[in-house]
C-alpha positions in Angstrom: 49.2 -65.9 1.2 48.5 -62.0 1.8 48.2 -60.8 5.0 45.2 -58.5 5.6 45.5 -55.2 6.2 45.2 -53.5 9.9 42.3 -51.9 10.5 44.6 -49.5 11.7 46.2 -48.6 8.7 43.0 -48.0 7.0 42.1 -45.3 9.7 45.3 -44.0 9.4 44.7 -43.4 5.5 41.0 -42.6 5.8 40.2 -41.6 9.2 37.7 -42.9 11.4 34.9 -43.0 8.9 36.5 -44.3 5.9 34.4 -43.6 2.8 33.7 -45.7 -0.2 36.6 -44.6 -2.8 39.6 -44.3 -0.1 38.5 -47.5 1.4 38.1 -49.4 -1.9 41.9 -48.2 -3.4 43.2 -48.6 -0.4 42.1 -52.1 0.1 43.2 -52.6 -3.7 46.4 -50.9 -3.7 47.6 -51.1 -0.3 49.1 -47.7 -0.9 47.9 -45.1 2.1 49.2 -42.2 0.5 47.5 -43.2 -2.6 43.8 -43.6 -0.6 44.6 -40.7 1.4 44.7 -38.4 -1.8 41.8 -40.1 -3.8 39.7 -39.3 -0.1 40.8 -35.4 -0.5 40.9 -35.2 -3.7 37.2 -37.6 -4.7 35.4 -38.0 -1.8 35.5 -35.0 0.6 34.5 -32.9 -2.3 31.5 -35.5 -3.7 30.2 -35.0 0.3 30.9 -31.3 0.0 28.7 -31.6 -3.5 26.0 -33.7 -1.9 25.7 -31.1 1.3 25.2 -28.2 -0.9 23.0 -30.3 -3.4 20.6 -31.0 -0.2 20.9 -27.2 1.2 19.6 -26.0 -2.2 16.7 -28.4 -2.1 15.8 -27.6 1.3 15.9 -24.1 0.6 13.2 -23.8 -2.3 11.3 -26.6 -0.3 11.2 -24.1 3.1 10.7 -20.6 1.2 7.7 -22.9 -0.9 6.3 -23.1 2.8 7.0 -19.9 3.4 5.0 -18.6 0.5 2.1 -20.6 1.2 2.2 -19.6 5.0 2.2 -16.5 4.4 -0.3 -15.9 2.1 -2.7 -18.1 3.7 -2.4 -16.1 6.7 -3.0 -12.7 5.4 -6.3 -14.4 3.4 -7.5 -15.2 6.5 -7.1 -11.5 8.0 -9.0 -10.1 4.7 -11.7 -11.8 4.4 -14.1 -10.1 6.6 -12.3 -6.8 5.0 -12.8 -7.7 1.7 -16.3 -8.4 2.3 -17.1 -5.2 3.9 -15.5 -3.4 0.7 -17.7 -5.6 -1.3 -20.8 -4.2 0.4 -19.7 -0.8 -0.1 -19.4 -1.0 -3.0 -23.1 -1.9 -4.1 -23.8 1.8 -3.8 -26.2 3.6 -6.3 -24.3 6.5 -6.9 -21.4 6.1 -9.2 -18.8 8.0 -7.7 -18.7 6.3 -4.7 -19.2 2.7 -6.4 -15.4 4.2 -7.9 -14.4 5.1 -4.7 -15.0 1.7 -3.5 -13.6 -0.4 -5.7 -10.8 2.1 -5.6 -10.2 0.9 -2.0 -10.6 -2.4 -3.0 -7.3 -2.2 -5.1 -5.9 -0.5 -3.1 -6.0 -2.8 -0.1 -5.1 -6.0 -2.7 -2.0 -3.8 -3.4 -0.9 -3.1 0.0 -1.5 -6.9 0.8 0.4 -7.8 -1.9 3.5 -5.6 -0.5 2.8 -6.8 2.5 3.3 -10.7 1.6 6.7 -9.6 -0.5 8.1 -7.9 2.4 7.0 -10.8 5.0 8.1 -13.5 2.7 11.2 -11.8 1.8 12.6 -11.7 5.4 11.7 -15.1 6.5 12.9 -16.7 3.2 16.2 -14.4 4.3 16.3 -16.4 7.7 15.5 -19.6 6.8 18.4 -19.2 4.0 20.5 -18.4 6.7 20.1 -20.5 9.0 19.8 -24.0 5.9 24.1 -22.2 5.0 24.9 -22.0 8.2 23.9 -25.8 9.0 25.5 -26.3 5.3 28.9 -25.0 6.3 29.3 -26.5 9.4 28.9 -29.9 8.1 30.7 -28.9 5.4 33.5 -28.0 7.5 33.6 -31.1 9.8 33.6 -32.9 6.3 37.8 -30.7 6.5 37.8 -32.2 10.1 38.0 -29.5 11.5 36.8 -29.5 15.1 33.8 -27.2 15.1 33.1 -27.4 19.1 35.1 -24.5 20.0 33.4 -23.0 17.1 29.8 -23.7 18.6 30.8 -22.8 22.0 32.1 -19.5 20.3 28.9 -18.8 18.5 26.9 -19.6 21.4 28.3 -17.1 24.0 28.0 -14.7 21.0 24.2 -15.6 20.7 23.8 -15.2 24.5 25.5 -11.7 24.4 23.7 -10.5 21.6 20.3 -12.0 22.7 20.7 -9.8 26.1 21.6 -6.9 24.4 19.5 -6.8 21.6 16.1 -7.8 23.3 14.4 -4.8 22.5 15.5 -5.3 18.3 14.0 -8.9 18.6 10.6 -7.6 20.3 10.4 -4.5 17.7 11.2 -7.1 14.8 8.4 -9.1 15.8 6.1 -6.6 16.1 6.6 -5.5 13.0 5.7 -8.9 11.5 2.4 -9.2 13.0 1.5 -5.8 12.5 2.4 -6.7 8.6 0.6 -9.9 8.7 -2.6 -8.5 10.7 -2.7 -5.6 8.5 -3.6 -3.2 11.5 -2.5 -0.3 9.3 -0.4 0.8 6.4 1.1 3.7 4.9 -1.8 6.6 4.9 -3.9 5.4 7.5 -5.0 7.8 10.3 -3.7 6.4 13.8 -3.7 6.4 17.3 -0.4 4.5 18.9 -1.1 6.0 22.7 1.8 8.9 23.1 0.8 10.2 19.8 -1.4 10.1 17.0 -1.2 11.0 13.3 -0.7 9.9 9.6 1.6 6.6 8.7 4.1 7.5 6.6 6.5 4.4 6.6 5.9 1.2 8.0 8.7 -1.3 8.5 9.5 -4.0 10.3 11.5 -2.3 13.6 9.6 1.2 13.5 6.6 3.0 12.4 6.9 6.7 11.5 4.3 8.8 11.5 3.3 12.7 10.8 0.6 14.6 13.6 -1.2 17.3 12.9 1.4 19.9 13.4 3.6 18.4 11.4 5.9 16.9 14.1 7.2 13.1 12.3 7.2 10.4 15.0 9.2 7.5 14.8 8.3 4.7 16.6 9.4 1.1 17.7 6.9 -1.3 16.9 7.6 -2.8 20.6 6.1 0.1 21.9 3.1 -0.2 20.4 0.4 -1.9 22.8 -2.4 -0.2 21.4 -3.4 0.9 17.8 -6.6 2.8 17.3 -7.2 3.3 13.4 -9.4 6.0 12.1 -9.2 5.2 8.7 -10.2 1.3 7.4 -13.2 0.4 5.6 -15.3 3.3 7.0 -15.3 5.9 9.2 -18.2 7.3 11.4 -18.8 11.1 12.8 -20.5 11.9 15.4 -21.8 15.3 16.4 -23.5 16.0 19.6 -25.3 19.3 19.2 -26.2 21.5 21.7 -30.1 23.4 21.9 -31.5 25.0 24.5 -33.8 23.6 27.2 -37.0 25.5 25.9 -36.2 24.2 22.1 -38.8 21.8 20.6 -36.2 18.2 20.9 -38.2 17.3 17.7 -37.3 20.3 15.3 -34.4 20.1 16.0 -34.1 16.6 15.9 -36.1 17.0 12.1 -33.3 20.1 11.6 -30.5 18.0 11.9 -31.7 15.0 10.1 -32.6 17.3 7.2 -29.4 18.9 7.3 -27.3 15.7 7.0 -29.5 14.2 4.5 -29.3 17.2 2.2 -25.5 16.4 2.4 -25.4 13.0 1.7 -27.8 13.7 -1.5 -24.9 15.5 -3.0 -22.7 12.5 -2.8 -19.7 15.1 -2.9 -16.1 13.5 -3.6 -14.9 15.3 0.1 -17.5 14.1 2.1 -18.7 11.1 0.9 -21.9 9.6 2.9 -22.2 5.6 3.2 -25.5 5.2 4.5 -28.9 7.4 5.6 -27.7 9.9 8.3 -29.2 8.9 11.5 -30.5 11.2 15.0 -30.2 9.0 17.8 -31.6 11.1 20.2 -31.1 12.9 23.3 -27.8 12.1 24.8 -27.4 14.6 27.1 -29.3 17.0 29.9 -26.3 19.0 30.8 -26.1 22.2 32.6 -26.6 24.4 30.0 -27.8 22.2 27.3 -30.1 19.3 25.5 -27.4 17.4 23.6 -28.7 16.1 20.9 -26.5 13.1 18.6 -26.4 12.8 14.7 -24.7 9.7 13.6 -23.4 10.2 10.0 -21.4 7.2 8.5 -18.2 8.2 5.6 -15.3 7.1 3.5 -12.3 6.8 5.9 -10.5 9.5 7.6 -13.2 11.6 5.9 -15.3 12.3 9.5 -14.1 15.4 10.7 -14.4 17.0 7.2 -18.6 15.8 6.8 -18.3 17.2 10.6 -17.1 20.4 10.0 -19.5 20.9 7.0 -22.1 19.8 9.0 -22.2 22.0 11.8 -21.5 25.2 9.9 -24.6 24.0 8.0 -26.6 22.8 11.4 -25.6 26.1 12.6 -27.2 28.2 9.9 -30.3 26.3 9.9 -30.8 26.8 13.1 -30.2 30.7 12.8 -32.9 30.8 10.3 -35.5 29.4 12.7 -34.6 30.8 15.9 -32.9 27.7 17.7 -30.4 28.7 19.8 -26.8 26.6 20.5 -26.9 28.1 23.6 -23.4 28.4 26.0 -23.0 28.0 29.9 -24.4 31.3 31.6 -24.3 31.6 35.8 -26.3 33.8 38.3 -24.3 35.6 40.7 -25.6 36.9 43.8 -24.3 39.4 46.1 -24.7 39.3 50.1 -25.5 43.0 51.9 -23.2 43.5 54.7 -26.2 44.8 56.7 -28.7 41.8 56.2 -28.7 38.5 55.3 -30.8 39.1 52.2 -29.6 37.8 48.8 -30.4 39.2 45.5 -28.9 38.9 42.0 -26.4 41.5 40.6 -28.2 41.5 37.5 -31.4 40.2 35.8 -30.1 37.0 33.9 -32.7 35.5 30.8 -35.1 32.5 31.9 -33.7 29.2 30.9 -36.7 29.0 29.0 -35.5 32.1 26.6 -31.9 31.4 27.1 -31.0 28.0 27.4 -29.0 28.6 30.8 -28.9 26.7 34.1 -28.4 28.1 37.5 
C-alpha cells in the first residue's frame, strides 16, 4: 500500500499556497524537485500572465471612466456659455454674426484641449497607480517579502507629501481651473497681485504678460481670486463729467447719440452687442454731474469703444458748448488788520464754470 504523502513535503515543494500544476505532479510523481520546477517554470509565470492580463483590462476600463468623467464635466461648465454665444450670434449685421461663431469655435477648440490635457494626466495616474498594484503582486507571486518595501515607500510618501504640499495644492488648482474653464490662453485677467494677458496655462502655473510687458508666472495655488475681462462679452462704462449749469438731458441725448452713431458702424475694433444705453445721473460731485453711458462689446474690446468714445463725446460736446468741466477752489486771504475776508481773485459762477467752492 502507498503511504500518502506529508503535507509537509508538499509545502516544502510548493510553498504554503500550493498551486494547481505543482500540486498535481507532485502528487503524481512524488518528485519535489520535479514540482518545484514545473511551479517556477508553469505556474508562477501563468499568475504573472493573469496579473498583467487583469492590469490591462482595468486600465482601458478606468481611463473609459476617465473619458466620460471628464467630458461630462466640462459639458456641464459650457452650457450656459455656449448658450450665451448662441445668442450673440443672432445678430443682424454680418460681421459680427462671424465674429460670433468665430468664438464659438474657438471656445469648442480650447475645450477640446482642455479635456486632452485633463484626461491625459489622470489616465497617467490611474496607469500608475493599476502597475504599481500590478508589480507588487507580481512580486509577492517571487516571494519576495514586500513589507519592508511598503514601509519603505510609505515614509517616502510621508516625506514627499510634507515637502511637496505646495506642488499638490498648485496641481490641483490647475485641474479645476482646466475643468471650470475660468480662463485660457488670451484671456484678459485679474489674479489679485497682478493683472494682464494669459499666455500659458498649465497645470502648476499660469503665466501671464501686463501691460508693460512684465511676464508673470504664477502658481495656480496662489490664485484665490480670478477676475476675467474677456468671456462672452465685455461691458464699458464711461462716467462723463458736465457741468452743474449743463442741461442733464442734452447731454444725456449727446452721449446716447454719440454711442449709437458708433455702434451703427459695426466696426471690426469696436464691435457693439446691443443698443448703447445712458443710465443716468450717477454722480453730484464737487465739481461735476457724472453722467454714465453703458455700452456693451466683444471681449477685451471695452477700453478701445471707451477710448473712441470719449474723444468723440468730447468733440460733440465742444461743438455745442458743454463743458467737461475740472475741480477749481476759491481762495481767500485774511487782512492782518481786520477780520474781513475777501477772495484773491474773481473765480467763474458754478453756473458758467462748472466749479464748486
Amino acid at each position: 500500500m502507498a503511504l500518502s504523502v506529508p503535507a509537509a513535503t508538499v509545502t516544502d515543494a510548493c510553498g504554503p499556497d500550493p498551486g494547481f500544476f505543482c500540486e498535481l505532479v507532485f502528487d503524481n510523481t512524488e518528485n519535489e524537485r520535479l514540482a518545484e520546477i514545473i511551479g517556477w517554470v508553469v505556474e508562477r509565470p501563468l499568475r504573472i500572465a493573469l496579473i498583467l492580463l487583469g492590469a490591462w483590462i482595468l486600465k482601458k476600463v478606468v481611463h473609459k471612466v476617465i473619458e466620460r468623467a471628464v467630458g461630462r464635466l466640462v459639458r456641464q461648465s459650457e452650457h450656459h456659455t455656449e448658450d450665451q454665444l448662441e445668442s450673440a450670434g443672432k445678430l443682424d449685421f454680418g460681421a459680427r454674426a462671424t465674429k460670433a461663431i468665430h468664438r464659438i469655435q474657438e471656445r469648442q477648440v480650447r475645450s477640446s484641449q482642455r479635456i486632452e490635457t485633463i484626461a491625459a494626466v489622470l489616465k497617467s495616474l490611474a496607469t500608475a497607480l493599476v502597475l504599481a498594484v500590478a508589480a507588487l503582486l507580481c512580486l509577492s507571486e517571487l516571494n519576495i517579502d514586500l513589507a519592508p518595501l511598503i514601509a519603505g515607500a510609505g515614509i517616502a510618501g510621508l516625506a514627499v507629501g510634507f515637502g511637496a504640499q505646495s506642488l499638490v495644492r498648485d496641481f490641483l488648482a490647475g485641474m479645476f481651473i482646466l475643468v471650470e474653464d475660468q480662463f485660457g490662453v488670451g484671456d484678459i485677467v485679474d489674479v489679485g497681485e497682478t493683472s494682464g494677458t494669459i499666455e500659458k496655462v498649465s497645470l502648476r502655473t499660469t503665466t501671464l504678460r501686463d501691460v508693460r510687458g512684465v511676464v508673470w508666472t504664477v502658481p495656480n495655488g496662489e490664485i484665490h481670486r480670478t477676475a476675467n475681462h474677456s468671456q462672452l462679452w465685455s461691458r464699458a462704462i464711461l462716467d462723463i463729467g458736465v457741468s452743474y449749469g449743463t442741461d442733464v438731458d442734452q447731454a444725456s441725448e449727446i452721449m446716447k447719440a454719440v454711442a449709437d452713431e458708433l455702434w451703427q458702424e459695426n466696426r471690426e475694433d469696436a464691435t457693439i452687442l446691443e443698443e448703447p444705453s445712458v443710465w443716468g445721473v450717477e454722480q453730484l460731485g464737487n465739481d461735476a454731474v457724472v453722467i454714465r453711458l453703458v455700452v456693451k462689446t466683444d471681449p477685451s474690446e471695452q477700453w478701445g469703444v471707451g477710448r473712441i468714445l470719449r474723444a468723440r463725446i468730447k468733440k460733440a460736446f465742444d461743438e455745442v458748448g458743454i463743458e467737461i468741466p475740472f475741480p477749481q477752489r476759491t481762495v481767500w486771504i485774511r487782512n492782518e488788520e481786520g477780520d474781513a475776508e475777501q477772495p484773491a481773485a474773481e473765480q467763474p459762477s458754478p453756473s458758467s464754470s462748472g466749479g464748486g467752492e
